[in-house]
N, CA and C atoms as an extended XYZ file, in Angstrom:
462
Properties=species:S:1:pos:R:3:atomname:S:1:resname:S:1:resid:I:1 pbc="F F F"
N        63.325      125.022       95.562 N   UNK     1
C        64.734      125.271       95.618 CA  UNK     1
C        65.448      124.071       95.038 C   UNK     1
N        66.164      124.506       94.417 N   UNK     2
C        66.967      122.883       93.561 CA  UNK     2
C        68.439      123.225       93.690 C   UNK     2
N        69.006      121.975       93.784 N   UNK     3
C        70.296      121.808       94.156 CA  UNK     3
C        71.110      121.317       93.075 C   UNK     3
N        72.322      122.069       93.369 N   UNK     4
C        72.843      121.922       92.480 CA  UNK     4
C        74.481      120.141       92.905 C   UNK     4
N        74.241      119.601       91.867 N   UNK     5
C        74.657      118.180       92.397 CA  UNK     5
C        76.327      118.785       92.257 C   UNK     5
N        76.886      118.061       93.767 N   UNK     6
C        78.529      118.418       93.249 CA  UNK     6
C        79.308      117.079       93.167 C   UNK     6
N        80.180      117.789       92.691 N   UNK     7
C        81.201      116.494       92.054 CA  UNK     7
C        82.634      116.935       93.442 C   UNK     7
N        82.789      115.284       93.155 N   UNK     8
C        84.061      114.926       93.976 CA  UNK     8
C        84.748      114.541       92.856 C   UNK     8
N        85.988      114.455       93.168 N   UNK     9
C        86.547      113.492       92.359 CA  UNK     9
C        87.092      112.107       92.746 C   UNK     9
N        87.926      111.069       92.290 N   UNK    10
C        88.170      110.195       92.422 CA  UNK    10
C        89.118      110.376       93.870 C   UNK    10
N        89.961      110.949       93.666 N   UNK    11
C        91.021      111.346       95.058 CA  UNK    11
C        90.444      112.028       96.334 C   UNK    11
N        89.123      112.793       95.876 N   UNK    12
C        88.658      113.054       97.048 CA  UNK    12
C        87.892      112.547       97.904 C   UNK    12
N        87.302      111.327       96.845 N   UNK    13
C        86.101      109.869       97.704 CA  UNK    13
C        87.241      108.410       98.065 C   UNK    13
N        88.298      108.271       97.816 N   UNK    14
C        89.035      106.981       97.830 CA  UNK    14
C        89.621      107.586       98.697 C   UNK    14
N        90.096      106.313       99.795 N   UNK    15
C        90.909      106.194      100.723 CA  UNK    15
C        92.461      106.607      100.413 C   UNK    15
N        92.771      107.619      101.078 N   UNK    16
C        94.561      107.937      100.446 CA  UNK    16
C        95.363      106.561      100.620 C   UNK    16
N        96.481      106.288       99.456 N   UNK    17
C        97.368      105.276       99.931 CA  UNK    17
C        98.110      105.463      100.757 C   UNK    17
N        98.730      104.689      101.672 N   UNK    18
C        99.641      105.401      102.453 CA  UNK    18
C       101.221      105.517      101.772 C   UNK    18
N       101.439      106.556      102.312 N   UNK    19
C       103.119      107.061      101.466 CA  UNK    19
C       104.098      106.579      102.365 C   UNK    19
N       104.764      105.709      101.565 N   UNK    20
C       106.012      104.863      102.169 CA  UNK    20
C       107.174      105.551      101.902 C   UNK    20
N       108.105      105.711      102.920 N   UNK    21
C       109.505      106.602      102.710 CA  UNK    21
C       110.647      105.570      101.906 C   UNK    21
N       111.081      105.287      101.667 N   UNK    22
C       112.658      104.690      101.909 CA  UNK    22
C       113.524      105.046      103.233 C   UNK    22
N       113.529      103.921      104.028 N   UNK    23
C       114.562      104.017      105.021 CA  UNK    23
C       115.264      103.868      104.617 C   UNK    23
N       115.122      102.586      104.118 N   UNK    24
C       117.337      101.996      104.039 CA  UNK    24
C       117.327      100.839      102.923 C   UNK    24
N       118.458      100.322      102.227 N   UNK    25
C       118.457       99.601      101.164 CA  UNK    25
C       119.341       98.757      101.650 C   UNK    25
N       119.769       97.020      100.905 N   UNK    26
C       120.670       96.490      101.082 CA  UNK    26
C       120.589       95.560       99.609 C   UNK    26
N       121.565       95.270       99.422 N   UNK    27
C       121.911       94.687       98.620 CA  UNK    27
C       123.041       93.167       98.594 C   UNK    27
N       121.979       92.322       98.042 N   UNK    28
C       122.752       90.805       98.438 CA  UNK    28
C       123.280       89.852       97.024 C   UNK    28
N       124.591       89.178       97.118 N   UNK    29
C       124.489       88.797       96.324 CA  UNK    29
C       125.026       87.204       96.157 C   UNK    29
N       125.400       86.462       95.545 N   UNK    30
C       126.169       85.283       96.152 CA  UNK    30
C       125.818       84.592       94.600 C   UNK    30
N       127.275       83.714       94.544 N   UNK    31
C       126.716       82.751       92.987 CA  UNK    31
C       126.957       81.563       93.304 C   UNK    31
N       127.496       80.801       92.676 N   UNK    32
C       127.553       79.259       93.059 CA  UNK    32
C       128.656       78.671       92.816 C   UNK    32
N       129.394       80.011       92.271 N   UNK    33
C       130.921       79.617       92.471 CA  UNK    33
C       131.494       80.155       93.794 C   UNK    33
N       131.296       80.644       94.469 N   UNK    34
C       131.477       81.007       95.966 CA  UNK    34
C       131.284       79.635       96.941 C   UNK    34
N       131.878       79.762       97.992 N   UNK    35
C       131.316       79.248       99.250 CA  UNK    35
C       129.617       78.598       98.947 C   UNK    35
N       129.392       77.542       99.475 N   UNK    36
C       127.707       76.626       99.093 CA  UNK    36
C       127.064       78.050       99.345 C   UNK    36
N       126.982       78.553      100.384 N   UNK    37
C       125.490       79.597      100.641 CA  UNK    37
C       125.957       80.956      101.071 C   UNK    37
N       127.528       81.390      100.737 N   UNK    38
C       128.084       82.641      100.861 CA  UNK    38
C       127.776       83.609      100.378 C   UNK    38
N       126.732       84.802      100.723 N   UNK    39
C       126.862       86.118      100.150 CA  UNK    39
C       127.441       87.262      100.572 C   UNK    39
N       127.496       87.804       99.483 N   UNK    40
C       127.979       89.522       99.924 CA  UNK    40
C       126.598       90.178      100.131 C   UNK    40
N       126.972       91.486      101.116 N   UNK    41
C       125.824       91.903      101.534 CA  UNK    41
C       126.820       93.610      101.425 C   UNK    41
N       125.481       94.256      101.103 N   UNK    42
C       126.113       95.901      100.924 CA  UNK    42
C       124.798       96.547      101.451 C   UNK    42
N       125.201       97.008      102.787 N   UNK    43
C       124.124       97.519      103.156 CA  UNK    43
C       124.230       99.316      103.662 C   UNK    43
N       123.827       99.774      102.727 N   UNK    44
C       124.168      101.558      102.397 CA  UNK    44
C       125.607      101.255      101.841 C   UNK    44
N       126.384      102.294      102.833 N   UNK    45
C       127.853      102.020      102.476 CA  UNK    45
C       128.806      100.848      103.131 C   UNK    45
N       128.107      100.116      103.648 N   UNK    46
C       128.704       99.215      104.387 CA  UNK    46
C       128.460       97.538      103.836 C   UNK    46
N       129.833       97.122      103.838 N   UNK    47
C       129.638       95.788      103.672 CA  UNK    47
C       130.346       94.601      104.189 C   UNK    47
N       128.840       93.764      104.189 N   UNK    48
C       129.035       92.342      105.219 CA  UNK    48
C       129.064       90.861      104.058 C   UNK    48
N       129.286       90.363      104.969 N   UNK    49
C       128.898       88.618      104.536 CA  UNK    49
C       127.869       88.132      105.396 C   UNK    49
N       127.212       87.018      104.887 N   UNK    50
C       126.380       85.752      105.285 CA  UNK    50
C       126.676       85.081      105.113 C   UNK    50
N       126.278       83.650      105.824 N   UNK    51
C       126.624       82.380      105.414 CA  UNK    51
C       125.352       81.624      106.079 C   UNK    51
N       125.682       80.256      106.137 N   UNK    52
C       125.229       79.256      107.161 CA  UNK    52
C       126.201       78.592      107.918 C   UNK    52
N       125.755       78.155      109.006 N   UNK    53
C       127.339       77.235      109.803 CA  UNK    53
C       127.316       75.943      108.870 C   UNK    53
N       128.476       75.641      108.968 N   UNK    54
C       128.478       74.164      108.359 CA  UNK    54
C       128.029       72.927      108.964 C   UNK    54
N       127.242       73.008      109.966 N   UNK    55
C       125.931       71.833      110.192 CA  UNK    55
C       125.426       72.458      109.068 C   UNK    55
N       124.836       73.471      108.495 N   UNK    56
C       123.477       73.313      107.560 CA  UNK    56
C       124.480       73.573      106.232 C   UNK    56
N       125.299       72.939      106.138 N   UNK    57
C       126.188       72.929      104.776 CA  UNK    57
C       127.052       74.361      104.119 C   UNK    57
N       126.892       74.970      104.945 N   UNK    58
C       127.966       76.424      104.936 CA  UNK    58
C       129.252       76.199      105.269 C   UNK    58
N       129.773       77.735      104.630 N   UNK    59
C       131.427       77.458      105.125 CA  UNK    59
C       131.469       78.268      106.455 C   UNK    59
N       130.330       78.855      107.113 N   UNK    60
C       130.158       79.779      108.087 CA  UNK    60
C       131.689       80.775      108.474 C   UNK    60
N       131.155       81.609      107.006 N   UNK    61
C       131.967       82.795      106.600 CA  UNK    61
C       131.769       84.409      106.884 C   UNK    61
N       130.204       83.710      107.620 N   UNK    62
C       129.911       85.385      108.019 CA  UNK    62
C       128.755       84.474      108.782 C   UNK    62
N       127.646       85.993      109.430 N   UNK    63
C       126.758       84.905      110.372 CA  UNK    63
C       125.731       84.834      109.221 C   UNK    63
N       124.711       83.852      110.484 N   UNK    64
C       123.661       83.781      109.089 CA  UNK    64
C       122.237       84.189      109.113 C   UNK    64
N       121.485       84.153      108.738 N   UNK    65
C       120.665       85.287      108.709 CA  UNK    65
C       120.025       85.337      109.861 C   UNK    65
N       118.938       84.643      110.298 N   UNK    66
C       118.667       85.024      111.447 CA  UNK    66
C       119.537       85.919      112.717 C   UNK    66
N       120.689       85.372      112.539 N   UNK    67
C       121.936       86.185      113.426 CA  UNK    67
C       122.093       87.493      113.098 C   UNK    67
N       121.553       87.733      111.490 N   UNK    68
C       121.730       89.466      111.295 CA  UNK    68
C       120.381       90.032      111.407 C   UNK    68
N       119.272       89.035      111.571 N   UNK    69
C       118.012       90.079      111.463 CA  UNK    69
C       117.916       89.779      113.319 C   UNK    69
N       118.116       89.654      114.278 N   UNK    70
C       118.935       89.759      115.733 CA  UNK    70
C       119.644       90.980      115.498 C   UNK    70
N       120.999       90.974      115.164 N   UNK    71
C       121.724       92.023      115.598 CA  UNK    71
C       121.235       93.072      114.661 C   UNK    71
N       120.361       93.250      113.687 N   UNK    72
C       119.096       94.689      113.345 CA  UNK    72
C       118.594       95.161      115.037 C   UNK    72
N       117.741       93.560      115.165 N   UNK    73
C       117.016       94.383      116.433 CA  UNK    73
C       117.648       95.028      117.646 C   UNK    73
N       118.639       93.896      117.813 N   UNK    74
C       119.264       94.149      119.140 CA  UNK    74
C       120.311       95.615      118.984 C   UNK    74
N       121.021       95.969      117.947 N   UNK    75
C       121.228       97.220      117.102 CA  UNK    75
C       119.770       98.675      117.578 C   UNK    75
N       119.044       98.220      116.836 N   UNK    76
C       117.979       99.041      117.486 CA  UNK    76
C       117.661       99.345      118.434 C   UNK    76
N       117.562       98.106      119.436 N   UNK    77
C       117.107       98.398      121.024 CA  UNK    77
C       118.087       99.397      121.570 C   UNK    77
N       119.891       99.153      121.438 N   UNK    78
C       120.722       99.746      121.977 CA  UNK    78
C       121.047      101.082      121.755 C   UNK    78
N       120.337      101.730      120.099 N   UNK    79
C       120.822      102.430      120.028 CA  UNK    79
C       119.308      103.474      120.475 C   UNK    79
N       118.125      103.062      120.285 N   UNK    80
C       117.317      103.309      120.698 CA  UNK    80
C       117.152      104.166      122.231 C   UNK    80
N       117.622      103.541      123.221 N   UNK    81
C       117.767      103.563      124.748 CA  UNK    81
C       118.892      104.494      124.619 C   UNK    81
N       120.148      104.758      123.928 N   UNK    82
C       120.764      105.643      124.007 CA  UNK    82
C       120.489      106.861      123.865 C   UNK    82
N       119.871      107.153      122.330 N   UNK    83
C       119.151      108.344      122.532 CA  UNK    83
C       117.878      108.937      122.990 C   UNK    83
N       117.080      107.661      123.597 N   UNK    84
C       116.323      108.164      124.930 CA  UNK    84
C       116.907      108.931      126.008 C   UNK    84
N       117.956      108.247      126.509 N   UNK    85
C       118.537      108.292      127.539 CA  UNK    85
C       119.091      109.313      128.056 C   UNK    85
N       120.165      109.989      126.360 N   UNK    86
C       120.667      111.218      126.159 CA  UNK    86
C       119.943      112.349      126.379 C   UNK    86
N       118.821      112.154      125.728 N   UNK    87
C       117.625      113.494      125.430 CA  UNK    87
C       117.221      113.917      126.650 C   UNK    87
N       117.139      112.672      127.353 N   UNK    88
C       116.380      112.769      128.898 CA  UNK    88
C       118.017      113.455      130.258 C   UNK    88
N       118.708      113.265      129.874 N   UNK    89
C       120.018      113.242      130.222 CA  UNK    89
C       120.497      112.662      131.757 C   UNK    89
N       119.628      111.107      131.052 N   UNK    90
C       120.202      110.056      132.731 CA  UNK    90
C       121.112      109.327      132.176 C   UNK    90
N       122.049      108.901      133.721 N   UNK    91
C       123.297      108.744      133.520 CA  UNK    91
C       123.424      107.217      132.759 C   UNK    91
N       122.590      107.122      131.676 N   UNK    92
C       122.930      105.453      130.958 CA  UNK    92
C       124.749      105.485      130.348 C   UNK    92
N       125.568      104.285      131.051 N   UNK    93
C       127.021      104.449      130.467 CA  UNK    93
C       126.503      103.550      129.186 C   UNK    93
N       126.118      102.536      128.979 N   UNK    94
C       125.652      101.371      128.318 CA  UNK    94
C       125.390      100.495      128.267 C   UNK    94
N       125.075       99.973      127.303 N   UNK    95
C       123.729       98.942      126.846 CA  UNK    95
C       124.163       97.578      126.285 C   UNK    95
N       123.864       96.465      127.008 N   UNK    96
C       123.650       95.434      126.389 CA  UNK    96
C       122.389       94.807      126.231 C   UNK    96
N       122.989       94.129      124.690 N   UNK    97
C       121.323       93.387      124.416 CA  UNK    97
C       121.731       92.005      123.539 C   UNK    97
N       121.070       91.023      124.642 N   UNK    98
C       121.900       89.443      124.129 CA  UNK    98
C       120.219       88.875      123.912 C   UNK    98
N       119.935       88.274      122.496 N   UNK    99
C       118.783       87.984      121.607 CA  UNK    99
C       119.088       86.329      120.969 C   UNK    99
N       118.337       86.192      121.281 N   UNK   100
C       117.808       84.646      120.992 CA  UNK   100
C       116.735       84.692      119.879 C   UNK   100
N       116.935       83.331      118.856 N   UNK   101
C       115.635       83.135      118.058 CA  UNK   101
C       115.114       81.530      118.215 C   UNK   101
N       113.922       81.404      118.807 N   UNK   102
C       113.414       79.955      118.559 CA  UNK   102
C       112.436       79.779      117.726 C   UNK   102
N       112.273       78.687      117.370 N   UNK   103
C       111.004       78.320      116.561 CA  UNK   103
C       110.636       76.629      116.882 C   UNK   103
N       109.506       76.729      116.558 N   UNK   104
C       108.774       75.715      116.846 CA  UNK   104
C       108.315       74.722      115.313 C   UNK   104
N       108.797       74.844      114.310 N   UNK   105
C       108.482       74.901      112.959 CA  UNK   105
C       107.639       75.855      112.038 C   UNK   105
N       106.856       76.379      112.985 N   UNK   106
C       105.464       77.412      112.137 CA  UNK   106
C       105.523       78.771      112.527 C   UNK   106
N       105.542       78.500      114.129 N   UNK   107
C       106.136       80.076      114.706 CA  UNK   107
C       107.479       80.431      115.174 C   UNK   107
N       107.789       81.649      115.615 N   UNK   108
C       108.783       82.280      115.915 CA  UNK   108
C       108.972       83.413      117.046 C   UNK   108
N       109.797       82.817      118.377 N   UNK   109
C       109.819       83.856      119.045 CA  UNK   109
C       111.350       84.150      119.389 C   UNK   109
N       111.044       85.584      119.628 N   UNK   110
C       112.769       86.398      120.420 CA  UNK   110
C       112.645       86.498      121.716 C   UNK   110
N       113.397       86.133      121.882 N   UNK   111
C       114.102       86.424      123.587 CA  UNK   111
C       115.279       88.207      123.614 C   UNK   111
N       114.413       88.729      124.232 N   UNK   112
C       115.619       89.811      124.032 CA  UNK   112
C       116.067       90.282      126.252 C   UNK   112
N       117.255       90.711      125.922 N   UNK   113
C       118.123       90.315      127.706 CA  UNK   113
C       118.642       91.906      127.766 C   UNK   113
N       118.170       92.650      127.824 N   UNK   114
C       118.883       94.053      128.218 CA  UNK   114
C       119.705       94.631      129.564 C   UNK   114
N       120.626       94.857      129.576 N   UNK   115
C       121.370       94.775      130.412 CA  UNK   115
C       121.692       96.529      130.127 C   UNK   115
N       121.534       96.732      131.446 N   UNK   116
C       121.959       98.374      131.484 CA  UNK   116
C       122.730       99.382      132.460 C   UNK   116
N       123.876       99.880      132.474 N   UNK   117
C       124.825       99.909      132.936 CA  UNK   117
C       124.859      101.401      133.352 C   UNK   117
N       125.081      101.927      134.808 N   UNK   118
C       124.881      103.424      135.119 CA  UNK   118
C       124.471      103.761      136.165 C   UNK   118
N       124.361      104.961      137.019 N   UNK   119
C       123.616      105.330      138.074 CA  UNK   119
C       122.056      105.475      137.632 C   UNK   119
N       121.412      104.475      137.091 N   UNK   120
C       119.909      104.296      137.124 CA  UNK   120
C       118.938      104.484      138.523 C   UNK   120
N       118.240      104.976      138.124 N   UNK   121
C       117.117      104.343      139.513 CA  UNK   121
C       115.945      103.222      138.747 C   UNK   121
N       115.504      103.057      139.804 N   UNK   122
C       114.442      101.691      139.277 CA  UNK   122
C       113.431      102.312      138.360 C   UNK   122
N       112.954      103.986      138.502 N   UNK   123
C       111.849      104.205      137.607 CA  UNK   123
C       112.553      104.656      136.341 C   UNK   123
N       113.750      105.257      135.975 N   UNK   124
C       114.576      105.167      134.785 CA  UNK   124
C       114.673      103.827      134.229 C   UNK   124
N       115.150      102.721      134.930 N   UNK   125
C       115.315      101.454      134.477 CA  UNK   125
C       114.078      100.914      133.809 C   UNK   125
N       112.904      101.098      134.327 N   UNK   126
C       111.537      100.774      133.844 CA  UNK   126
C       111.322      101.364      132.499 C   UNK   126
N       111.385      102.758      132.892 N   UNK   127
C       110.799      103.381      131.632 CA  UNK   127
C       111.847      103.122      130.465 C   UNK   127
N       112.843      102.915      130.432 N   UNK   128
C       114.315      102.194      129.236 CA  UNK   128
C       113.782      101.076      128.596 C   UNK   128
N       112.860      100.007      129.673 N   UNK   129
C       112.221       98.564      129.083 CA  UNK   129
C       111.711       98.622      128.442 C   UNK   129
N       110.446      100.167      129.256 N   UNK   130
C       108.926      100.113      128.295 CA  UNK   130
C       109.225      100.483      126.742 C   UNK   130
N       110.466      101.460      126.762 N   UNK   131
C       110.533      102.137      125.365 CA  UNK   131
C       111.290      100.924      124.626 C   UNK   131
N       112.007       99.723      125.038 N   UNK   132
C       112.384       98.808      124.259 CA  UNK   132
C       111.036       97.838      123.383 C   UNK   132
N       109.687       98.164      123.953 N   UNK   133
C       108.865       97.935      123.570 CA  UNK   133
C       108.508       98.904      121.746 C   UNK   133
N       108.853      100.058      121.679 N   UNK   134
C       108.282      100.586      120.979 CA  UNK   134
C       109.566      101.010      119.835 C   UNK   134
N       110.620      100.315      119.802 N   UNK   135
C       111.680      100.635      119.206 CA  UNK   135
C       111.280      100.771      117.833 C   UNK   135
N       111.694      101.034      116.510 N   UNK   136
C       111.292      100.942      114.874 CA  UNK   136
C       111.389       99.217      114.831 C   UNK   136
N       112.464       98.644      115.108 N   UNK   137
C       112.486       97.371      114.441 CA  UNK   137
C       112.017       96.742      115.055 C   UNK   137
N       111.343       96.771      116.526 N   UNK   138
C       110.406       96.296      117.339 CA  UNK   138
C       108.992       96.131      116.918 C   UNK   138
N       108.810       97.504      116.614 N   UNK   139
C       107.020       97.622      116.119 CA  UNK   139
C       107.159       97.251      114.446 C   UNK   139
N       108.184       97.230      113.614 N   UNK   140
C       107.895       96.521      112.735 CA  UNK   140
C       108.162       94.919      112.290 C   UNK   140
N       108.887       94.106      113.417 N   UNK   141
C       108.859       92.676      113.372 CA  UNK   141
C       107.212       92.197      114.302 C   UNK   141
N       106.840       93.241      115.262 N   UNK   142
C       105.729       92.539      116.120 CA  UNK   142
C       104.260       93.258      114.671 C   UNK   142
N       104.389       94.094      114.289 N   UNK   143
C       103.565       94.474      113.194 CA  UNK   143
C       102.832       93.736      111.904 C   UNK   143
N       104.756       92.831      111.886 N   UNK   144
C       104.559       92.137      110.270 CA  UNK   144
C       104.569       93.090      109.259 C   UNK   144
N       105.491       92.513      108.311 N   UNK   145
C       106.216       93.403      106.995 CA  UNK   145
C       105.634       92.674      105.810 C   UNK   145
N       104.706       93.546      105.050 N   UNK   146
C       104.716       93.266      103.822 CA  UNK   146
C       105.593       92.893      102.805 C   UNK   146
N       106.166       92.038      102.072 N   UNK   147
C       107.511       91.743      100.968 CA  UNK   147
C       107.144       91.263       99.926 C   UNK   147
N       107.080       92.549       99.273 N   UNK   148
C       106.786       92.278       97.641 CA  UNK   148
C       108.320       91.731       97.216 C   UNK   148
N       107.938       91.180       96.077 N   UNK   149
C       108.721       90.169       95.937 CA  UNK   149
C       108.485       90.374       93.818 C   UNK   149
N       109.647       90.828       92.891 N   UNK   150
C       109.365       91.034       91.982 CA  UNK   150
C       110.941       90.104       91.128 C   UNK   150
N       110.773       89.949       89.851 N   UNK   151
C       112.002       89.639       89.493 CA  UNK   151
C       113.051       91.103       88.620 C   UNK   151
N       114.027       91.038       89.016 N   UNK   152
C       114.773       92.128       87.920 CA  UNK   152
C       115.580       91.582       86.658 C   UNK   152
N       114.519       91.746       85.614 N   UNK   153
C       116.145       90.645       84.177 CA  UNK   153
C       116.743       92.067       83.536 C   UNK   153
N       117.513       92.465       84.055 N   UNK   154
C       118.234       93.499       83.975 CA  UNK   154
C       119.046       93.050       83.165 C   UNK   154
């Protein structure tokens, strides 16, 4: 009895890549006729500034970055717990979330302070924490983000 040899092809023996969506875009810009370290920031339809405080030589014209990649997360956590909260339909009125960044020179940790406001019980209150664990911008700062990094001479 002889066999007949089959073919795969290339896509059917290689590991699939994984398919990345587009969440969200922003766009930064700043020249050197501006403010020392002032940019514009356009993020979707919305737009912000950055700066640095002026200890680190800014005109601290907007916050500065670390302060906006904070209020991403802390943004997330709050809005996160809301529509937990909703779906589940306990009485959360709202959410605070006060975030800290330290570093040590090499590493980096957050302090995040959730504060939650409502006729909770203690096992609602729990389960609000645990899911602050699993938020998008949670599991992708504790994950680590790949950043390709290309030039555009447009």
């Amino acid at each position: 009895m002889s066999q007949t040899p089959t073919s795969t092809t290339s896509a059917e023996t290689a590991v699939a890549a994984p398919q990345f969506r587009r969440v969200t875009t922003a766009v930064v810009s700043g020249s050197s006729t501006d403010a020392p370290f002032h940019v514009d920031v356009k993020a979707g339809t919305h737009a912000l500034t950055a700066d640095e405080p002026v200890r680190r030589g800014g005109s601290d014209s907007g916050p500065e970055p670390f302060a906006l990649l904070l209020a991403g997360l802390g943004s997330c956590t709050a809005i996160t717990l809301r529509m937990y909260a909703e779906r589940k339909e306990w009485p959360l009125e709202a959410v605070r979330v006060r975030l800290g960044y330290e570093t040590d020179g090499s590493r980096g940790r957050v302090s995040r302070l959730v504060s939650l406001t409502g006729a909770l019980d203690d096992a609602q209150r729990a389960r609000l924490l645990d899911v602050c664990e699993r938020t998008p911008v949670t599991l992708a700062l504790r994950a680590g983000v790949t950043i390709d990094t290309t030039e555009d001479r447009a």
